[in-house]
N, C-alpha and C positions, 0 to 999 in steps of 0.2 A: 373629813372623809365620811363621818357620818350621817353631814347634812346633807350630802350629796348624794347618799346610798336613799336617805331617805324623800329627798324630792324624786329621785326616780323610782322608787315604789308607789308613791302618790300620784305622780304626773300620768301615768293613763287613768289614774281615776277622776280627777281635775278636766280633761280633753272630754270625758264621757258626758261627766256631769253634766254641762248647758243642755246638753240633747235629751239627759236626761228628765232634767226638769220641765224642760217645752214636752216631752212626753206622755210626765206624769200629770202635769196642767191640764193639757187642752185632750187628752186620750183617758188615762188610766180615771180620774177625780171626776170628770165628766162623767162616765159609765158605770161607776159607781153610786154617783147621785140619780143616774136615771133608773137603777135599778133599787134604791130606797124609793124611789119619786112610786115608783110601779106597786109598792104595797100604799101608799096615801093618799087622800081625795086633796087635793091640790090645784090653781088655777093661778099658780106662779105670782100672786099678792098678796090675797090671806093666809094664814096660818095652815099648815099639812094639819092632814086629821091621819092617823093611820088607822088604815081599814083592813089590814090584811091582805088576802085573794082575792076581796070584791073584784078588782078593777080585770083578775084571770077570770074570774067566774064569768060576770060581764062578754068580757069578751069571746072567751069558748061557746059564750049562747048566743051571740051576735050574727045570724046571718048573711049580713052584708060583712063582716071580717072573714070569713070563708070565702065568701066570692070573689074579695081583693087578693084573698091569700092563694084563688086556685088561678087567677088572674098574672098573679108573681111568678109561680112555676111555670104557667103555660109559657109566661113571655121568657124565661130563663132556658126553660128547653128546648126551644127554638133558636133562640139567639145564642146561646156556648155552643153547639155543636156546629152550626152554623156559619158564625165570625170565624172561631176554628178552623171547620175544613179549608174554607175561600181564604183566609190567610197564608193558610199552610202552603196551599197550591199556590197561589201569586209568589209566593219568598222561592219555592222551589223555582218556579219562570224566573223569576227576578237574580236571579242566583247566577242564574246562565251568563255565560257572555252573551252579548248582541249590540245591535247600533240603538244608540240612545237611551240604556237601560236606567242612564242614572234623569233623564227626563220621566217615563215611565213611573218609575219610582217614587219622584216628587208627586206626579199625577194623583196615585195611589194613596198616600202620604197626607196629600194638603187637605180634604178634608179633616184630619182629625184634630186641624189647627184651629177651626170654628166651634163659636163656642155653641152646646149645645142647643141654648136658644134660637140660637140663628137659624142650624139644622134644622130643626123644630120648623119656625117659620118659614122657612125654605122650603119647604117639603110639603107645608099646608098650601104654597104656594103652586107647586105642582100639581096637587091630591086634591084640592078644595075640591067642592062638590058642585058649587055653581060660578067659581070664577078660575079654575084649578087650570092649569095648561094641560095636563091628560083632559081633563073631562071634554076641553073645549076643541082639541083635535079630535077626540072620539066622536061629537056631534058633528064635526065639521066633514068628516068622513063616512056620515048616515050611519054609526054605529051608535048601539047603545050604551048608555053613558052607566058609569061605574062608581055607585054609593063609597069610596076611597075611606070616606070617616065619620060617613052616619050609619054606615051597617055595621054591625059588631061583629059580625065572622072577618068581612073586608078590613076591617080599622085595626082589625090587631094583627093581622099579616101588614099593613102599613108603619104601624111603627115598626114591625121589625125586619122590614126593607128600610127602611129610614137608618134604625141603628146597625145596622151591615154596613152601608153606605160611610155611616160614620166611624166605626170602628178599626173596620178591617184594614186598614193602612198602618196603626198604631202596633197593631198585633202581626203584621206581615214585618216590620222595622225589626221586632223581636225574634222572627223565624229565621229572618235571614242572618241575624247575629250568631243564631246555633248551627244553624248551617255552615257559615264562616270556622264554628271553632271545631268541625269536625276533619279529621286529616285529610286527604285528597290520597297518600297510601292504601285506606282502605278500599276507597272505590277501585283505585289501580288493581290491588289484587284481585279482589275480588274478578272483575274484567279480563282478569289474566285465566281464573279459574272459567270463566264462561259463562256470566253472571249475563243478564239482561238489565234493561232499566226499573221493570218492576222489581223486580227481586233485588236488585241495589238500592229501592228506595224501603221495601216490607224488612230486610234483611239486617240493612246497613242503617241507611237516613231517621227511618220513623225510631229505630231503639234507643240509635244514640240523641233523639230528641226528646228523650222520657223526660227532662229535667227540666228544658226549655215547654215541655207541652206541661208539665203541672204547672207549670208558673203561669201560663198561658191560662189554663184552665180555672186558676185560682183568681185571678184579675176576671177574667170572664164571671165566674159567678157572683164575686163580690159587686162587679159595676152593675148587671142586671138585674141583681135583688136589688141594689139602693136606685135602681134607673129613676130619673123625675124631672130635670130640665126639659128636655127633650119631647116626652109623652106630652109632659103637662103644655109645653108651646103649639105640639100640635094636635093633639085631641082634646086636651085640658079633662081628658080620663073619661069623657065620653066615646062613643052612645051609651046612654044608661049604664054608668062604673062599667063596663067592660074591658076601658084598657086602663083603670086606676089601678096603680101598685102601692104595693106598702106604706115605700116612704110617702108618698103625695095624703095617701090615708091618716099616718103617723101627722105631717103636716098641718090638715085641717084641724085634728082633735087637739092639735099642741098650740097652735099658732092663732089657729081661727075661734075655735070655741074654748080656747082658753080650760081643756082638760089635761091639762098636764101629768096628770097622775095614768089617769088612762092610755093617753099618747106611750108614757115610758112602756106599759106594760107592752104594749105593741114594739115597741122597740126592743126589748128583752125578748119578743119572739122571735122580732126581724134575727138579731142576734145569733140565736139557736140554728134557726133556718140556714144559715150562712157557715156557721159551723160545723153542722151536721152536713152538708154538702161540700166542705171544705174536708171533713173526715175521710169522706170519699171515694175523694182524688188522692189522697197520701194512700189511703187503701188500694185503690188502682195502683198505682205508683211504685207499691212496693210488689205488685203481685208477679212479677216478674223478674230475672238478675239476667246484665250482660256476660257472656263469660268472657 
């Protein structure tokens, strides 16, 4: 009897464990060591030296780490509220009866099956500047032709038509999930009292999506900070770093020039950055109660 009392006191912690260790492994030990890596001059073969906050010092004096970093927010502010809205609105259409919705839907959807490389080249395919299918109907049509990814005001609205493109199907799958679990009672009444459709959705849809939209918003900011297949296939962070982000930054100083010490420190900023905007949205989140 006892042994029995006691495999099932053990047995949910036995079930947890595998998960646990794939956790601590490849998650918790990893971000640890990059945030030791961040105080030591390191190049991932000789010996760490530690050096302290050289590698923060370094980098807070770094003017091109600024411009990657105001490069990060620009492309983050654009693209959560963005992918958001145009999500939100498609799941509310999508929600609707109509002929063929569950086509529409796949429509919407199938890009986010691709993997971002492709998108990437796909879209350079479109946007190139001298072989681009825009550019080549715009000459074809005596109009002038449009810099897509050598101007740097142009190229950074391009990748974030690109990542709209890519995204918003993945995050519309999710709207319409919270939609689904919301009753069909409330709108009745609601309708009964002599509500309209704006006021059913301000009233009723957007509050009780408070749950479904931080999730939403939390996935949006975590993927746009670390954004990099994508950018780097089709601009490859040009013209002149304007559409280079963090991680591609992080990248070359970790991978390419073999600064590993410095790379972490930038990682422990990326980090912060993602946290502090992830404080946010629980701050939004809670700034409100349904009664």
């Amino acid at each position: 009897m006892k042994k029995e009392q006691s495999r099932r006191k053990w047995a949910p912690y036995l079930f947890v464990l595998p998960n646990l260790l794939i956790f601590l492994t490849f998650i918790i030990i990893p971000a640890l060591m990059g945030l030791v890596y961040s105080f030591t001059r390191y190049n991932g073969v000789s010996e760490m030296t530690f050096i302290g906050l050289e590698n923060y010092v370094r980098l807070f004096n770094n003017p091109e780490f600024w411009k990657i970093m105001m490069n990060t927010i620009y492309y983050a502010a654009l693209v959560v509220p963005l992918v958001f809205a145009i999500s939100l609105g498609i799941a509310v259409l999508m929600i609707k009866e109509m002929r063929a919705r569950g086509i529409f839907r796949a429509i919407i959807f199938w890009p986010t099956m691709i993997s971002f490389i492709i998108v990437g080249l796909s879209w350079k395919w479109i946007f190139g500047d001298s072989f681009g299918i825009i550019t080549y109907l715009l000459e074809a049509w005596g109009l002038p032709s449009v810099k897509w990814l050598s101007d740097p005001a142009v190229a950074k609205i391009t990748i974030v038509i690109a990542t709209i493109w890519a995204r918003v199907g993945f995050f519309m799958v999710i709207f319409i999930a919270g939609l689904q679990a919301i009753p069909a009672s409330y709108y009745e009444a609601a309708q009964i009292d002599g509500a309209n459709r704006r006021q059913l959705f301000w009233k009723i849809t957007f509050p009780l999506l408070k749950p479904t939209s931080l999730l939403v918003f939390m996935l949006l900011i975590v993927e746009s900070v670390k954004a990099y297949p994508l950018i780097f296939s089709l601009t490859g962070g040009g013209p002149a770093n304007e559409t280079k982000l963090m991680v591609q930054y992080i990248f070359e100083f970790g991978f390419t020039k073999s600064e590993v010490g410095y790379a972490s420190a930038m990682s422990v900023i990326l980090f912060l950055l993602i946290g502090i905007f992830t404080l946010i949205q629980f701050k939004w989140a809670n700034g409100g109660k349904i009664d």
